[in-house]
C-alpha positions in Angstrom: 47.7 -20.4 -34.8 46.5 -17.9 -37.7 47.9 -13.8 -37.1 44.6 -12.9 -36.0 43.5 -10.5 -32.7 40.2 -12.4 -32.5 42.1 -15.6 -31.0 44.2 -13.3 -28.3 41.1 -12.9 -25.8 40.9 -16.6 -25.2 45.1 -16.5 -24.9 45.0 -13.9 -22.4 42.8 -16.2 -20.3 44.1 -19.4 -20.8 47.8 -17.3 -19.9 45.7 -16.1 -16.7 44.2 -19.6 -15.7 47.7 -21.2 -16.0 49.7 -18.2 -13.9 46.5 -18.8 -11.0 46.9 -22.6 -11.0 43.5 -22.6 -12.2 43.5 -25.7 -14.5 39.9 -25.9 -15.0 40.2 -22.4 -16.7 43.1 -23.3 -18.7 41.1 -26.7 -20.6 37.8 -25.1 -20.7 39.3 -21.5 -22.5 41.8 -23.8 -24.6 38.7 -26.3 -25.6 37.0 -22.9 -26.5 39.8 -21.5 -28.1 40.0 -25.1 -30.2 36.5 -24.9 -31.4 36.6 -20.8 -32.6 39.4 -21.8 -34.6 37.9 -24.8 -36.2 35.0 -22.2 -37.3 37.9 -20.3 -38.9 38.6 -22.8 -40.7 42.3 -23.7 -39.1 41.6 -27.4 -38.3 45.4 -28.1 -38.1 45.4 -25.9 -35.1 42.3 -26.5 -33.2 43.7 -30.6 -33.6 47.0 -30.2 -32.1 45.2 -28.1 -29.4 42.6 -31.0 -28.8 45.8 -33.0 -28.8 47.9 -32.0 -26.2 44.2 -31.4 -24.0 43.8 -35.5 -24.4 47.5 -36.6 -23.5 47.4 -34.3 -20.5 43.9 -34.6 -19.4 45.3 -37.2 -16.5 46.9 -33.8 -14.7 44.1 -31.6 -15.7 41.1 -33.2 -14.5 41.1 -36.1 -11.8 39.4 -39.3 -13.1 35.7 -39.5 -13.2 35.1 -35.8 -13.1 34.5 -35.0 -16.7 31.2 -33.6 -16.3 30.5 -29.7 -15.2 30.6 -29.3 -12.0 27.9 -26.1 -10.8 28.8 -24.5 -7.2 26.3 -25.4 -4.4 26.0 -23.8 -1.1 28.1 -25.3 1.3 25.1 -25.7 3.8 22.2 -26.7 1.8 24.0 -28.0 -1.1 21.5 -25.6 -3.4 22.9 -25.0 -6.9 24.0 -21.4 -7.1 23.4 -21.2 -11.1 21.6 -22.8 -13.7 22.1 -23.1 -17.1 20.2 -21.5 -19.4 19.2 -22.3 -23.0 17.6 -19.9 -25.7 14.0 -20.5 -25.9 12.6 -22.2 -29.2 10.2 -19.6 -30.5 12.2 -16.2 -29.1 10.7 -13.2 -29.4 12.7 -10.4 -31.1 14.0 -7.4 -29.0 12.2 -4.2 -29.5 14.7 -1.5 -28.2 15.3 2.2 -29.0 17.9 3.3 -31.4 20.3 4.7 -28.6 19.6 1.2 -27.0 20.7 -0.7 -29.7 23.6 1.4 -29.9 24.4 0.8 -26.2 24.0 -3.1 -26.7 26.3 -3.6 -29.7 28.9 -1.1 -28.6 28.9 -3.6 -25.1 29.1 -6.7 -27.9 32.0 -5.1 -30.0 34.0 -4.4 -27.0 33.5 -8.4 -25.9 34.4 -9.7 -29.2 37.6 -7.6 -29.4 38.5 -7.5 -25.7 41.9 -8.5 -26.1 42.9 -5.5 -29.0 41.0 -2.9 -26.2 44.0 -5.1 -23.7 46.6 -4.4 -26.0 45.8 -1.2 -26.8 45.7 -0.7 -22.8 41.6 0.0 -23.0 40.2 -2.4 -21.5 37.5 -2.2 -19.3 35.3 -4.6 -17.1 32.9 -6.2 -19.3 30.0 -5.4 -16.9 26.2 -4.5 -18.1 23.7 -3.7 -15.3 20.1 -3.9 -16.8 17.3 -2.2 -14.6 13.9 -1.0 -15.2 10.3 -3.0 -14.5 9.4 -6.6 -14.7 8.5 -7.7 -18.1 10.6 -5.2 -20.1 13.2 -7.7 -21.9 16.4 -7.8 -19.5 16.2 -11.3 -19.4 15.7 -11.4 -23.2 18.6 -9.1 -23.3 21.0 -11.4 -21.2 19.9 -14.4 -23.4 20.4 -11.8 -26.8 23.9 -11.1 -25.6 24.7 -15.1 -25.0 23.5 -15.8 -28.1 25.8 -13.2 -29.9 28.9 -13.5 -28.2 28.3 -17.6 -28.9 28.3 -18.0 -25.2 26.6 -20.5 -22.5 24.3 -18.3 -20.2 24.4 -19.3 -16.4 21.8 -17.5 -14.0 22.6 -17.1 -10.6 20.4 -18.4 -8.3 20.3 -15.8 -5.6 17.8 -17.4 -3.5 20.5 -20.1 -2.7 23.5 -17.7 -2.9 22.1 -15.7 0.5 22.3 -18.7 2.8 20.1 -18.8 5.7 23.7 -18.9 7.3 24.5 -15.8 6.8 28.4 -16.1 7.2 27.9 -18.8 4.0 26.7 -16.1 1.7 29.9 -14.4 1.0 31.6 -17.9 0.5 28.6 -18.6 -1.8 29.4 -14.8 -3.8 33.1 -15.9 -4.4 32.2 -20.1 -5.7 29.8 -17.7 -8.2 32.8 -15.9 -10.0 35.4 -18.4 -9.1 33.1 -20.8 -11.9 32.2 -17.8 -14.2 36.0 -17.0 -14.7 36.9 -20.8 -15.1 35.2 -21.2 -18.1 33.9 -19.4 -21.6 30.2 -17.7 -20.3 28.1 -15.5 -19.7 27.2 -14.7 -15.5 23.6 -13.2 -15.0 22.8 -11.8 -12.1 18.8 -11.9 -12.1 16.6 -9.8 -9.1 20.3 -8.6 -8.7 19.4 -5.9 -5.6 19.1 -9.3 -3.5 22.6 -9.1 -2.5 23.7 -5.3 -3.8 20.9 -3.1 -1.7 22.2 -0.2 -0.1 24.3 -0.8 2.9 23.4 2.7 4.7 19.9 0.7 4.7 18.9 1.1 8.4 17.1 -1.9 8.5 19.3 -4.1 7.1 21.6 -6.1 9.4 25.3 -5.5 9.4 26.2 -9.5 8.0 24.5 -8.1 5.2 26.0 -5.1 4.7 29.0 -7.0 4.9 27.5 -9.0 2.3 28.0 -5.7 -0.2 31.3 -5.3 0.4 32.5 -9.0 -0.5 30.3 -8.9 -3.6 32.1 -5.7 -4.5 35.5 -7.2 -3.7 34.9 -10.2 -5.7 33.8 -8.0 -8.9 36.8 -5.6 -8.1 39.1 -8.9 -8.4 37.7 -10.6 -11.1 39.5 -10.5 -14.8 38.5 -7.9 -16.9 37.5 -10.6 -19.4 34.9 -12.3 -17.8 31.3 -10.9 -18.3 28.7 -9.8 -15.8 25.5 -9.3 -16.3 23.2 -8.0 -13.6 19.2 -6.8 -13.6 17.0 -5.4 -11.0 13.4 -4.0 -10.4 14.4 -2.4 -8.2 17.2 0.0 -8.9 16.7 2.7 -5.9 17.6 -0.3 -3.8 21.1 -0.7 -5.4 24.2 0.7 -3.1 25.7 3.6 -4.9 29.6 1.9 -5.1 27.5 -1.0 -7.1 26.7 1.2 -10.1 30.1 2.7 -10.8 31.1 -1.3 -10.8 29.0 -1.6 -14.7 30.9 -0.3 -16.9 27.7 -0.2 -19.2 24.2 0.5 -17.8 20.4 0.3 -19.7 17.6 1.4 -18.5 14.5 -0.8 -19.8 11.1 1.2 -19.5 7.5 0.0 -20.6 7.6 0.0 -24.6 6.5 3.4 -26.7 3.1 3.4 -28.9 5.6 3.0 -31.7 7.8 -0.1 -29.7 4.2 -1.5 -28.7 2.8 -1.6 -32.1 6.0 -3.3 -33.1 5.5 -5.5 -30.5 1.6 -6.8 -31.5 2.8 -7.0 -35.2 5.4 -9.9 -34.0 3.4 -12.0 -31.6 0.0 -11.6 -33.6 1.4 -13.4 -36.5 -0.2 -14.8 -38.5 -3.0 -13.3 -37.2 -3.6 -10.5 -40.2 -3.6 -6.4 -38.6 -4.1 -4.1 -40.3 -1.9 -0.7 -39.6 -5.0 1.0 -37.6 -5.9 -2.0 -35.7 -2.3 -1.8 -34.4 -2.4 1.5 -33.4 -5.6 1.3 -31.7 -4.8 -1.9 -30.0 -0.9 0.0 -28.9 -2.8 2.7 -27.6 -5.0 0.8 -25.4 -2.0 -1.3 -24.0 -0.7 1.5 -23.1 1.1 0.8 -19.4 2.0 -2.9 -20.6 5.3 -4.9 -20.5 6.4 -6.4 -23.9 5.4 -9.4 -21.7 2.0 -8.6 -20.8 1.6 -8.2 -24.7 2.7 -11.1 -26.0 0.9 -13.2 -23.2 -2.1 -11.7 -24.8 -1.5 -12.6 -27.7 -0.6 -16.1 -26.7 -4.1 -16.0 -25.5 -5.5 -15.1 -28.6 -3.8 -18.0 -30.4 -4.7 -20.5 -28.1 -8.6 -19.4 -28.5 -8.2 -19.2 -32.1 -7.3 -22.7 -31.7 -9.3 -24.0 -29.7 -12.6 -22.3 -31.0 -11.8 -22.9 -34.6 -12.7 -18.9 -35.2 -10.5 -16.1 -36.3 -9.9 -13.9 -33.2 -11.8 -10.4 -33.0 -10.8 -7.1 -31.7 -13.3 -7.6 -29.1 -11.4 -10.4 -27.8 -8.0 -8.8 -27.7 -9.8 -6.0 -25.8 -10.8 -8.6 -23.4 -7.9 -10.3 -22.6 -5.9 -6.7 -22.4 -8.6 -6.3 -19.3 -7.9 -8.8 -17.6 -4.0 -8.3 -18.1 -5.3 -4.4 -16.5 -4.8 -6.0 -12.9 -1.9 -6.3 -11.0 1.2 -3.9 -10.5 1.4 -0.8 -13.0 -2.5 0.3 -12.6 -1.8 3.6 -13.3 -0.2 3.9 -15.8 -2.8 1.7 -18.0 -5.3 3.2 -19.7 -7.7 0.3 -19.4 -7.6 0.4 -15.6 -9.6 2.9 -15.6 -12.2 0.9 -17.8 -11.9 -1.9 -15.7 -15.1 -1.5 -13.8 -16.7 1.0 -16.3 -20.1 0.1 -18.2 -20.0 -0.4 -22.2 -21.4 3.4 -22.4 -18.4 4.9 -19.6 -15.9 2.9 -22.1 -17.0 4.7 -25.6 -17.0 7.5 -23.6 -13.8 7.7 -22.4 -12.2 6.3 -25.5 -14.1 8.8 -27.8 -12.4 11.4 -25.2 -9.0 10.1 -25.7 -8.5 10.1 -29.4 -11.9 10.4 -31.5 -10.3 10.0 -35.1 -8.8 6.8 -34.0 -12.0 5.4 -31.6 -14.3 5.6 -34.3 -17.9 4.6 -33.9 -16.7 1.5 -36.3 -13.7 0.8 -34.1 -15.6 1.3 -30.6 -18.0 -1.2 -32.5 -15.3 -4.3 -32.9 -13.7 -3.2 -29.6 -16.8 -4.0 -27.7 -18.4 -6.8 -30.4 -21.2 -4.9 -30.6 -23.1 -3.1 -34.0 -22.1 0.4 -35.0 -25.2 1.6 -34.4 -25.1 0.2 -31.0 -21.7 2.6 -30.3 -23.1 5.7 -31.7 -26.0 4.8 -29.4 -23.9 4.7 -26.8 -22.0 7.6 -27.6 -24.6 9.6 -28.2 -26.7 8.9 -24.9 -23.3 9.9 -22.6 -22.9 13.1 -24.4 -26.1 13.9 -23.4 -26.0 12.9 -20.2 -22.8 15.0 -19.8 -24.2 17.7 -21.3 
């Protein structure tokens, strides 16, 4: 095996799997460990490895059981993960600069755990991701994966808290008991399910209980094996759960700058010009990098369909209709929601009159210029 640090992480754990009697973790790290030095070009190596896998594979791994085997509840036999591929057509992560920062610190650290061991640094390669729905942690958790050249298994915590509630701590130990087994990635989605607060009054004391074996399970888990969690809801989250993530990101609805970032990706090839993306970022203010790309799914699908290029007027719609739901408040076009054409160039005009120009209130509402200044005109004077 080439002199090379990059190799010592999947040692460590193959080292680990073998002192536990964990033989599933020995011959999934040493198949892993085969195939990073085949892309290192050592063939010689990652053969005699496959080697001595194929002439012991009779003690490894009882007959017949070759393929992966996902934990199940013990009661309802509900998978407790699922695996998870990259989508074909991912979007690209829009992210702060301190954010990225954040992200590929976490990846360096991964990719050279075992110097950080050596070097007696190592930490637990946790990441808790928490903000509102639709702002990217489950992009995130598939980016991550995808960089550390990693399978991605969700945890399925609808099935992990049993109806039996004595079950559910059983369930929280198959969980890392699989992800330590074998090279992956553990995410932890809706994550407050089993982590709420445990001085919640009106939770019942199984529950609470239900806290304290997750945090026991994380606590014994390798340092090598890497957690990722995300919540809605991080208020809910018990205060001992936080200092367990080594690495925490807050993901918040995107920036003007972020958003207009945003349309310019999923509006291709859909031409924009620079002030059409900063009108239409302003207006979605309040939205998910979710809610915009649906949007602009939508406007694909009717360019499509109709055989017409889409208009501003039609983006505009389909941003209204987004409007509803959660997040009200914060969107500027909740408040046009219910308004009449005149209220809307009225309010925009307010809001930024340079960039709501007549001509822009015009495409906005697919209606003439002279029609907008009309408009414009007659609430002025009814305001005045």
């Amino acid at each position: 095996m080439p002199d090379d640090i990059r190799f010592m992480n999947e040692v460590f754990r193959i080292v680990g799997g073998a002192l536990r009697l964990d033989l599933d973790r020995v011959r999934n790290y040493t198949a892993f460990l085969a195939d990073k030095l085949d892309k290192a070009g050592d063939h010689n190596s990652a053969g005699r490895l496959r080697k001595l896998l194929e002439q012991s594979d009779h003690t490894l791994r009882p007959a017949g059981s070759s393929v992966l085997a996902l934990p199940v509840d013990s009661e309802s036999r509900f998978p407790l993960v699922e695996r998870v591929r990259p989508l074909t057509s991912e979007p690209g992560l829009v992210l702060s600069p301190g954010q990225w920062d954040l992200v590929r610190e976490f990846l360096s650290v991964a990719k050279s755990h075992a110097q950080f061991e050596i070097e007696g640094l190592a930490t637990s390669m946790s990441f808790l991701m928490y903000g509102p729905p639709g702002t990217g942690k489950s992009r995130l958790a598939r980016y991550i994966a995808e960089e550390l050249g990693l399978e991605l298994y969700v945890a399925r915590l609808d099935g992990v808290v049993s109806s039996y509630l004595g079950s559910t701590s059983k369930n929280i130990r198959g969980l890392f008991d699989f992800a330590a087994s074998r090279p992956c990635v553990l995410f932890l989605d809706e994550f407050d399910a089993i982590a709420k607060m445990r001085g919640d009054t009106q939770e019942l004391g199984e529950l609470k209980r239900v806290v304290n074996s997750f945090i026991q399970n994380l606590d014994s888990l390798g340092r090598q094996t890497i957690i990722l969690a995300a919540t809605n809801h991080e208020e809910l989250l018990d205060r001992a759960i936080w200092r367990r993530f080594t690495y925490r990101i807050e993901l918040r609805y995107p920036t003007a700058k972020e958003r207009e970032e945003l349309w310019a990706e999923f509006l291709r090839p859909i031409p924009s010009s620079r002030r059409e993306l900063s009108l239409i970022a302003d207006i979605s203010e309040g939205f998910s990098g979710s809610d915009i790309r649906e949007a602009a799914l939508r406007m694909h699908r009717q360019r499509v369909t109709s055989g017409k290029p889409s208009e501003l007027s039609d983006i505009f719609s389909a941003l209204l209709d987004l409007a509803s739901g959660e997040g009200n408040e914060r969107r500027v076009l909740s408040t046009l929601r219910s308004a009449s054409p005149q209220l809307i160039v009225s309010i925009l005009r307010k809001r930024n009159p340079k960039l709501y120009s007549h001509h822009a209130l015009a495409r906005i509402l697919g209606v003439s210029k002279a029609t907008a200044y009309r408009w414009s005109q007659s609430e002025e004077d009814r305001s005045g």
